[in-house]
Structure formats: C-alpha cells, structure tokens
py3Dmol code that shows the C-alpha trace and the ligand (Angstrom):
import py3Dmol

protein = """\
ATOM      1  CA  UNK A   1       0.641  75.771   6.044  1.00  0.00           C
ATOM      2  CA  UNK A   2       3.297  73.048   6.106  1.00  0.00           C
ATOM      3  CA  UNK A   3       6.726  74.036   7.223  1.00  0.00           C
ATOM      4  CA  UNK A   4       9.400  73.406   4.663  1.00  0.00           C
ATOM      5  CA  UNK A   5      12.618  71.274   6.247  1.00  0.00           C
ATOM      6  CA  UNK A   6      15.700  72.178   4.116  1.00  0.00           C
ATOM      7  CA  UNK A   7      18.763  69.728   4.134  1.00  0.00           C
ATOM      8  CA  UNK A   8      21.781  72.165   3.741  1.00  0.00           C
ATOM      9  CA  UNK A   9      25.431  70.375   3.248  1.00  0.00           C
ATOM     10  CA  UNK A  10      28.601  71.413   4.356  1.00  0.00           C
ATOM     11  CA  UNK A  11      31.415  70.339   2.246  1.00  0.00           C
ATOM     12  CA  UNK A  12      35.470  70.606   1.345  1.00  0.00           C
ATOM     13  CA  UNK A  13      39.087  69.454   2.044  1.00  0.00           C
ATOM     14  CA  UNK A  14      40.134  68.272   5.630  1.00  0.00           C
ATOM     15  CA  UNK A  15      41.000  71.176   7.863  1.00  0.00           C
ATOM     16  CA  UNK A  16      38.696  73.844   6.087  1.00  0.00           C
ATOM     17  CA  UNK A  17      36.592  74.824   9.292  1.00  0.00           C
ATOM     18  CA  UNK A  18      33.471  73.772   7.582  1.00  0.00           C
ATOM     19  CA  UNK A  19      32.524  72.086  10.968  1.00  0.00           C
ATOM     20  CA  UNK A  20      33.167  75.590  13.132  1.00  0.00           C
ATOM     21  CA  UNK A  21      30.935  77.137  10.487  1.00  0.00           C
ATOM     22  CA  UNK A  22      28.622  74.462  10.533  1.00  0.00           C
ATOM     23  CA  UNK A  23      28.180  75.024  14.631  1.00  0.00           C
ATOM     24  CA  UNK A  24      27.850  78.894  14.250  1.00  0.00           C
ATOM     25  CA  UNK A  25      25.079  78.417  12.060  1.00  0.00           C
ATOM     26  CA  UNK A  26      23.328  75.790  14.196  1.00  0.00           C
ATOM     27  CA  UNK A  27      23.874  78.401  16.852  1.00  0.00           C
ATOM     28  CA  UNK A  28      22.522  81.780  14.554  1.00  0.00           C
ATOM     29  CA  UNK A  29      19.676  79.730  13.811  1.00  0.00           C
ATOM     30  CA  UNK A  30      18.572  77.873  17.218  1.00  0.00           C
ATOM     31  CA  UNK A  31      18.425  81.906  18.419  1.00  0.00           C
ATOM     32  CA  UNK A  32      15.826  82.784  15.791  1.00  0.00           C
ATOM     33  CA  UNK A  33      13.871  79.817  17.158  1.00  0.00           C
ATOM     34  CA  UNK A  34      14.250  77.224  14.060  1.00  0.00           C
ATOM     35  CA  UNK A  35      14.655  73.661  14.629  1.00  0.00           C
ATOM     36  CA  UNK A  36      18.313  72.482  13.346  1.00  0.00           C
ATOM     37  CA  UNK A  37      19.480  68.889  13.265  1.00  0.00           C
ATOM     38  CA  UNK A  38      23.059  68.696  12.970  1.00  0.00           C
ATOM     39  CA  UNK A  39      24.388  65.768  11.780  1.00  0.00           C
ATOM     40  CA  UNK A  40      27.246  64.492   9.564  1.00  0.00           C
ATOM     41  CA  UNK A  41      28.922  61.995   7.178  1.00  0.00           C
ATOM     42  CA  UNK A  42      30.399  59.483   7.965  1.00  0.00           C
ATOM     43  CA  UNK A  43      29.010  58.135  10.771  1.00  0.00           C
ATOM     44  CA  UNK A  44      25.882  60.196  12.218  1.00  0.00           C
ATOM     45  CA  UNK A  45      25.382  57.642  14.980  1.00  0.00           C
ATOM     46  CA  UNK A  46      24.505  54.028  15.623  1.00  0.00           C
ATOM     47  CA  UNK A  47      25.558  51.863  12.472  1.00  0.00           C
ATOM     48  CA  UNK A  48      27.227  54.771  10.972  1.00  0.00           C
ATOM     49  CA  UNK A  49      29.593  55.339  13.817  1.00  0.00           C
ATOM     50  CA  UNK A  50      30.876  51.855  13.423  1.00  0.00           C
ATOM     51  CA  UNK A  51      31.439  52.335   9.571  1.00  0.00           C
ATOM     52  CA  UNK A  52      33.274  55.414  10.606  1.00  0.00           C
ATOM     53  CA  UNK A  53      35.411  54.161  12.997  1.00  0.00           C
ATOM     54  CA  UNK A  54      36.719  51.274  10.351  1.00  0.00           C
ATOM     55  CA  UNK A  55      37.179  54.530   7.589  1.00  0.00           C
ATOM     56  CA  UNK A  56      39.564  56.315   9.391  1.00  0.00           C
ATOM     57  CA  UNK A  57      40.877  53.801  11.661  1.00  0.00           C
ATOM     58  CA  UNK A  58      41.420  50.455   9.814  1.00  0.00           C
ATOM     59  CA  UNK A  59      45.359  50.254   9.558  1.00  0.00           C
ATOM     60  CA  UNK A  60      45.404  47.164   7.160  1.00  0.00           C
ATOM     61  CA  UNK A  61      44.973  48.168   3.345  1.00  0.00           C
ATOM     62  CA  UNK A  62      41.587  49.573   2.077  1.00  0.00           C
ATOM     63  CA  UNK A  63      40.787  48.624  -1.912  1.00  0.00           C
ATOM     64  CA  UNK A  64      39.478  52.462  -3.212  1.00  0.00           C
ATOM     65  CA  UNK A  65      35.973  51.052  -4.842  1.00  0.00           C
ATOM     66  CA  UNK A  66      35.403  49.255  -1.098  1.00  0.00           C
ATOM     67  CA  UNK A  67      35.909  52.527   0.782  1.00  0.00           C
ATOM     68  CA  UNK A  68      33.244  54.157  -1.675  1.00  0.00           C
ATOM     69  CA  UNK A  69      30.992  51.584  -1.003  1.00  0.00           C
ATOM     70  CA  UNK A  70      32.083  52.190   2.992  1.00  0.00           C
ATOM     71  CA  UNK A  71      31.001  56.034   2.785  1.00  0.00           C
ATOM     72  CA  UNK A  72      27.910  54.651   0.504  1.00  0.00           C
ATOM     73  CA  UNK A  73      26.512  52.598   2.991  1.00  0.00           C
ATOM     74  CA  UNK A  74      26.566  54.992   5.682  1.00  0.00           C
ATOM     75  CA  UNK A  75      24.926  57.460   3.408  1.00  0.00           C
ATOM     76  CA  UNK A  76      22.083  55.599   2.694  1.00  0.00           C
ATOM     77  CA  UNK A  77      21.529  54.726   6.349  1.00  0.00           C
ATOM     78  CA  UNK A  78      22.076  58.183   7.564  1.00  0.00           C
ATOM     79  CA  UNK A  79      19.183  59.768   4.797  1.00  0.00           C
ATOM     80  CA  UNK A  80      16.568  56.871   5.676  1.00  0.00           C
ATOM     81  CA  UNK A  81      17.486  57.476   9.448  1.00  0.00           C
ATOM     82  CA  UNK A  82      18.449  60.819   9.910  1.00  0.00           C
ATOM     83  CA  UNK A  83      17.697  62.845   7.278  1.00  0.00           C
ATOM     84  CA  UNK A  84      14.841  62.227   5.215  1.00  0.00           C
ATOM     85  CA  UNK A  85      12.304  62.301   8.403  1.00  0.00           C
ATOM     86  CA  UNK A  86      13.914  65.121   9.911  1.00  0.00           C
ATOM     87  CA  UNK A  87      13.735  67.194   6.536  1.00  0.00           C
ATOM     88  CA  UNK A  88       9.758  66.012   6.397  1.00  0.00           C
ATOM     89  CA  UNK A  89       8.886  67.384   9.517  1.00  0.00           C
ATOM     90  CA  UNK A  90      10.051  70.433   8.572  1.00  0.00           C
ATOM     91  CA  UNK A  91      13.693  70.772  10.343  1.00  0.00           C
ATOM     92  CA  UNK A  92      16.677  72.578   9.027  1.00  0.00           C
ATOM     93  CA  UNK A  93      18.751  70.101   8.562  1.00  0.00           C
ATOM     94  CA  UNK A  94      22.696  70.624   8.557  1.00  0.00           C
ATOM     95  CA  UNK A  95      25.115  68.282   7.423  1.00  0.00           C
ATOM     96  CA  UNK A  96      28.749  67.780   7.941  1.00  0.00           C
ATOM     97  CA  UNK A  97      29.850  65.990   4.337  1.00  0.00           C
ATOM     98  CA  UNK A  98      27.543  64.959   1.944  1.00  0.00           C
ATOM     99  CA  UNK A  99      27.424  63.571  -1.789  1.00  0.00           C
ATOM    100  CA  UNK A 100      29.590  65.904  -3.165  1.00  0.00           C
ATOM    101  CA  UNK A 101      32.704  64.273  -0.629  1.00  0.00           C
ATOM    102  CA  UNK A 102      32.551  60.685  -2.264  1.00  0.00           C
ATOM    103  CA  UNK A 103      33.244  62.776  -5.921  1.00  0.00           C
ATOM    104  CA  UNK A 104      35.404  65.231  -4.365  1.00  0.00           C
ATOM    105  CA  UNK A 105      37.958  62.318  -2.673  1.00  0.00           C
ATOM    106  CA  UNK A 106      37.204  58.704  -4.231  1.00  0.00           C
ATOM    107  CA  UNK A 107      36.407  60.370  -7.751  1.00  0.00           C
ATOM    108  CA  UNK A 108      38.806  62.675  -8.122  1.00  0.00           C
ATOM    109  CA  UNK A 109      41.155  62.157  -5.239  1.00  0.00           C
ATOM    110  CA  UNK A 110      41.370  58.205  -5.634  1.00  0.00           C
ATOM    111  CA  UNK A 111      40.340  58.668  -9.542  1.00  0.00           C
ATOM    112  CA  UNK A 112      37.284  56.357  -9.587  1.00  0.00           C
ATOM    113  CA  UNK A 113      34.930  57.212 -12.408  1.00  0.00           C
ATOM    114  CA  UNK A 114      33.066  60.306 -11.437  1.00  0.00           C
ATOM    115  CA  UNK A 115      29.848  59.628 -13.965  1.00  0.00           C
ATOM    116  CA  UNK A 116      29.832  55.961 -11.444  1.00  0.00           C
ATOM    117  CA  UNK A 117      30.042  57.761  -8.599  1.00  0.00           C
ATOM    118  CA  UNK A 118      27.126  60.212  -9.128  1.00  0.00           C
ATOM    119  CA  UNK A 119      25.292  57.213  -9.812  1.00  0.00           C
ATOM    120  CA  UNK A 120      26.218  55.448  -7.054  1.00  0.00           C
ATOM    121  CA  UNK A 121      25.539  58.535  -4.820  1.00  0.00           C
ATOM    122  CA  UNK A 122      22.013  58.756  -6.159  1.00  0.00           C
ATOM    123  CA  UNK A 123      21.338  55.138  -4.697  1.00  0.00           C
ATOM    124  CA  UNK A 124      22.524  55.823  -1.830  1.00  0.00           C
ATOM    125  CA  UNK A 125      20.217  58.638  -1.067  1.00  0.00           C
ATOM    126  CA  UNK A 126      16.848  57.356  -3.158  1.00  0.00           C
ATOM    127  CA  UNK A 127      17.387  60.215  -5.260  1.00  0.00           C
ATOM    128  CA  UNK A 128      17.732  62.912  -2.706  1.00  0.00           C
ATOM    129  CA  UNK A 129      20.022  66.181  -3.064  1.00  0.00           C
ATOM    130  CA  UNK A 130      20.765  68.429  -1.033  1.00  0.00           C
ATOM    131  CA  UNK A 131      19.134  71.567  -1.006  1.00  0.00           C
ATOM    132  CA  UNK A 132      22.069  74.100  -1.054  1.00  0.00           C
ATOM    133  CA  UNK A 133      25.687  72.822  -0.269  1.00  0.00           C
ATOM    134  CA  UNK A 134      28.313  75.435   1.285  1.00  0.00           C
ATOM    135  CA  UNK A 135      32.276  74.537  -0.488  1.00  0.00           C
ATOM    136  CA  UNK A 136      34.738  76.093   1.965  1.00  0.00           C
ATOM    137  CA  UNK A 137      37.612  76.531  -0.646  1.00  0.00           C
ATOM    138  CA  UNK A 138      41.190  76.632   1.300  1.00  0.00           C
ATOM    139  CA  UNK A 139      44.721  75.793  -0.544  1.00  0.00           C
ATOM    140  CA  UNK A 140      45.907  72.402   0.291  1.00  0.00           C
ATOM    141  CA  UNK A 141      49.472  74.238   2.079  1.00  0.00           C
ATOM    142  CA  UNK A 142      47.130  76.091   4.790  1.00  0.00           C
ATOM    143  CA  UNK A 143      44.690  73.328   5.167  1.00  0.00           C
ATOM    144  CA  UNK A 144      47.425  71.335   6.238  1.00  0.00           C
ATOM    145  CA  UNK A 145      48.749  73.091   8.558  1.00  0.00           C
ATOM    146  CA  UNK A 146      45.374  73.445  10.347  1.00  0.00           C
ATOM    147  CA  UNK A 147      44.979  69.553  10.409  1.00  0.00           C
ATOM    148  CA  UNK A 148      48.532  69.444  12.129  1.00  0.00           C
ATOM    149  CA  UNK A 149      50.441  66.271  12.641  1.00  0.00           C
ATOM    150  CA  UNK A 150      47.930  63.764  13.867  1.00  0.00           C
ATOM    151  CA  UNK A 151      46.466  62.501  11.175  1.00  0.00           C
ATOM    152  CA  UNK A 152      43.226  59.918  10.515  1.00  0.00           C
ATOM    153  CA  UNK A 153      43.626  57.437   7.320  1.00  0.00           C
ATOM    154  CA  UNK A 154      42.351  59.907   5.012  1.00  0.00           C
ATOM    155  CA  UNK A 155      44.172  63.060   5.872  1.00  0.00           C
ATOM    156  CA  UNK A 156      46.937  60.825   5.661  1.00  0.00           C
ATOM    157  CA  UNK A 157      46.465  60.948   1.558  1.00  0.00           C
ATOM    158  CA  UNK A 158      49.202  63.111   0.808  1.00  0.00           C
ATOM    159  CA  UNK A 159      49.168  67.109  -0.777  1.00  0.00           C
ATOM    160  CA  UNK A 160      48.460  65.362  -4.323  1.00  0.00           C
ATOM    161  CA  UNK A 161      45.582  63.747  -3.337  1.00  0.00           C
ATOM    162  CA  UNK A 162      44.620  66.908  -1.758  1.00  0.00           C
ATOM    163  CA  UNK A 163      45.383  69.461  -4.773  1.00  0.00           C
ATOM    164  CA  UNK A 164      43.018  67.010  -6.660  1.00  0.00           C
ATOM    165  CA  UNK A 165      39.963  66.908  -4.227  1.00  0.00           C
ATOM    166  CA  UNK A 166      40.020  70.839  -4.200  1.00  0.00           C
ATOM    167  CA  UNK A 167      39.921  70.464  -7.953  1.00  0.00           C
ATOM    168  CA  UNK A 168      36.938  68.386  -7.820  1.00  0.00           C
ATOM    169  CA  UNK A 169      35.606  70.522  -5.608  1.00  0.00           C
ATOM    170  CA  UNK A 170      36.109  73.547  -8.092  1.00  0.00           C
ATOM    171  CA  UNK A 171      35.084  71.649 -10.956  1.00  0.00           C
ATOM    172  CA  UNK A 172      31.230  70.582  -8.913  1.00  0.00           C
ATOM    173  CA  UNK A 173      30.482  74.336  -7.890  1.00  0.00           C
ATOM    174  CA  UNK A 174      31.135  75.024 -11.614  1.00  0.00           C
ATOM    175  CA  UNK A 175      28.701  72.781 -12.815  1.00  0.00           C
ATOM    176  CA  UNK A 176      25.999  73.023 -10.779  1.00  0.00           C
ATOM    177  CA  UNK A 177      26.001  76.951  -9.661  1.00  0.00           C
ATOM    178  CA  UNK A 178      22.457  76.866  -8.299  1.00  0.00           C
ATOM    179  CA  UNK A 179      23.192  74.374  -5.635  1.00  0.00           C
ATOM    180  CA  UNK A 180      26.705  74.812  -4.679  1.00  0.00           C
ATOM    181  CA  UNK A 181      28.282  78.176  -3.122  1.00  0.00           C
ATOM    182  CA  UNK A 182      31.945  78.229  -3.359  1.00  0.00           C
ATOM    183  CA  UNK A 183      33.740  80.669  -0.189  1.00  0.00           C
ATOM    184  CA  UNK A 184      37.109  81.536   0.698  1.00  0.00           C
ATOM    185  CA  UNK A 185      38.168  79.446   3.622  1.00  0.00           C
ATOM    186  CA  UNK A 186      41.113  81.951   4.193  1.00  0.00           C
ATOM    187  CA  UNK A 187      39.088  84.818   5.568  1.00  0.00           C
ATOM    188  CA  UNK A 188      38.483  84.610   9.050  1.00  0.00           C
ATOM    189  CA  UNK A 189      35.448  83.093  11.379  1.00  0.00           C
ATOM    190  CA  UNK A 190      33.298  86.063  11.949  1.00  0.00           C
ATOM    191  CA  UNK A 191      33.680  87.257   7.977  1.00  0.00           C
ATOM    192  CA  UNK A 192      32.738  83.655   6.434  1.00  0.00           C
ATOM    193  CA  UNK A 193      29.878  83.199   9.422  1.00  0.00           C
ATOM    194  CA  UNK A 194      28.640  86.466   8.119  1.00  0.00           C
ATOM    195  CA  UNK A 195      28.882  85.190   4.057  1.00  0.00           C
ATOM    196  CA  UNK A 196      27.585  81.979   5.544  1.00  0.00           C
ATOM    197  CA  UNK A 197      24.230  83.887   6.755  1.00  0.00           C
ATOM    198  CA  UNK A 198      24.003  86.267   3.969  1.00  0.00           C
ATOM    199  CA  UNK A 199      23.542  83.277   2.142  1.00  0.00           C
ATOM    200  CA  UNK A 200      20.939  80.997   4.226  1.00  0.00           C
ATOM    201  CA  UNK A 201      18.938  83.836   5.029  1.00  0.00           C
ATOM    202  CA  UNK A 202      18.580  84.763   0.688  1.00  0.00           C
ATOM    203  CA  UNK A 203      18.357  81.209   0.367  1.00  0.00           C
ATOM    204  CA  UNK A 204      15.390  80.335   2.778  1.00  0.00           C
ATOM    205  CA  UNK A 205      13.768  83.536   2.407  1.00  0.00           C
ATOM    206  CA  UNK A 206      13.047  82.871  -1.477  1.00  0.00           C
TER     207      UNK A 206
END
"""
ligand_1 = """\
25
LIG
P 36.177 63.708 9.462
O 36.986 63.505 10.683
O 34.695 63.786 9.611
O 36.790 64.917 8.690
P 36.302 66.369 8.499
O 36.196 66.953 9.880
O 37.354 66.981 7.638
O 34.953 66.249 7.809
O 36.549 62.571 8.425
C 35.875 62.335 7.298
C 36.892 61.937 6.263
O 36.270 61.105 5.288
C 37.448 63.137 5.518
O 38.822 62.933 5.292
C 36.729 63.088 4.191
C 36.442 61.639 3.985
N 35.255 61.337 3.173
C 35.406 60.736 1.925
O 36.534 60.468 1.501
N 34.300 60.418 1.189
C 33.046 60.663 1.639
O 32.046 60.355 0.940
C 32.882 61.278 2.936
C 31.516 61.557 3.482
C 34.023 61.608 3.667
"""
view = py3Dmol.view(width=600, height=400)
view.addModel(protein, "pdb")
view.setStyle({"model": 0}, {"cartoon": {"style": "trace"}})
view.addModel(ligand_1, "xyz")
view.setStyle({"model": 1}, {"stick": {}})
view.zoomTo()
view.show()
C-alpha cells in the first residue's frame, strides 16, 4: 500500500508560538517513528533564504504588491523543492507559514485584494493546499509582548496592522472549517501540544 505524505501548515500573528508547537509535534511524531520534514515560509533554504533575508531585512521602502510577489516566489520554489516531493514520498510534512499568511498580512494587513491574492496563492503552489492548517489565535497586546523589542520589518507593522491580520485570520477559519483549526494561543505549551495532537492524531487516523 502507498504511504500517504500529509502537508500540515502552521499559521498566525508574529509571536504566537506556532513554531514551539510546530517543534513539539516534529518531536511527538519522530517518537512514533513517522518521517517529518519541517520546513517553513519564507525562506526554507537555498533561494528562499535569500528572499527571506531581503523580507525582513531590506531597510529601504518595500511597495506592498512587490512584497506579495516576494513571499510568492519563495512559495512556489519551496512546494516544487521542498514540499511537493517530500509529501509524494509519503512524509509528514510540517510547515512554518503557508498560503493562508500572504491573505492574513498583505490581504488584510496591507489591504491588497483578498479574491487576487487567493489567486495568486494558487499559482504559486500549482494548485496545492494544504492538508489541515493549525491558526494559533493570540490578542495582538500579548503577542507583542512575546515578540519584545527587537523587531524584523514586518513585526515592525504596528498593533493596527496586527488587529487586522488576526481578523483575517478569524475570518479564513470561518470559511473554510474543514481545513483550518482555530486554538487559543493563551493557554499554555503542554495544554495546546496536547489540542495540537488530539487533533493530528483524529486527523491522520481518518
Ligand atoms: P518569521 O521570522 O518567520 O516570523 P514567525 O516566526 O512569526 O513566522 O517571519 C516571517 C514574517 O513574514 C512574519 O512577520 C509573517 C510574514 N509573512 C507575510 O507577511 N506573508 C507571507 O506570505 C508569509 C509566508 C510570511
């Protein structure tokens, strides 16, 4: 029988702890002997890391439709790369940002025209969605203060920009229930890592 690969997404505002979740799964499910690939957007490695670098790094000004098509590029190198073959030979495949970031922050954040975006996503990836995608919801005042004063060009957006990419959030678990799980990012580690496993385990056990 073939083995079935699964490309699971991890997604919300800065300073969530989507990426400590992320690395407790990838842990949880290395120990029941399943092959994980964790990986991430932007900038997975090679080309990506260099269209990362000039995302959150550039200091001159950045036109909002040409950082789309930044985090649009590297998405459609990291599924032909990373993510389609590793999903077709079967892997578990767990990914730091996703799709649902470029309508979360340059749809509704920046307020580029979502319907465009969606579009523009589905080039990127040839079509390709992910399988489930995990929305750690936090409120913008405690997300923050997790992200402290150091700040990359993007978590430099302001609380605005931030109230807005929660909404957008909100508003894509709402419309598309079977994919996206919405949890409370104010609950501690072990209680979300426990949701979080509840879930795979219903998920890939179907
Ligand atoms: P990163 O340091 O990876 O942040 P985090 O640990 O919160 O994921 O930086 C990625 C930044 O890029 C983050 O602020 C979200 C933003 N982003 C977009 O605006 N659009 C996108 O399509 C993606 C993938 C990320």
């Amino acid at each position: 029988m073939v083995k079935r690969g699964y490309f699971i997404t991890f997604e919300g505002a800065d300073g969530c702890g989507k990426t400590t979740q992320l690395e407790l799964l990838a842990d949880y499910l290395k120990e029941k002997n399943k092959e994980v690939i964790v990986t991430r957007e932007p900038g997975a490695k090679g080309l990506g890391e260099k269209i990362r670098e000039i995302l959150l790094n550039y200091d001159g000004e950045v036109s909002d439709r040409c950082e789309s098509f930044l985090f649009l590029a590297d998405r459609a190198q990291h599924i032909d790369m990373i993510v389609n073959p590793a999903v077709e030979a079967g892997k578990i495949v767990l990914c730091d940002r996703h799709i649902d970031s470029s309508v979360a922050y340059q749809g509704y954040g920046r307020g580029l025209d979502i319907e465009q975006i969606d579009r523009l996503n589905m080039l990127a990836t040839n079509g390709r969605r992910p399988d489930l995608t995990l929305v750690f919801d936090i409120d913008v005042e405690t997300s923050m203060k997790r992200v402290g004063k150091e700040k990359d060009r993007m978590e430099s957006a302001g609380v605005e920009f931030f109230n807005r990419v929660r909404e957008g959030y909100l508003e894509l678990a709402k419309q598309e229930p079977e994919r996206i799980c919405v949890l409370d990012a104010t609950k501690s580690i072990e209680e979300i890592h426990s949701e979080v496993v509840k879930i795979i385990e219903e998920y890939c056990n179907k």
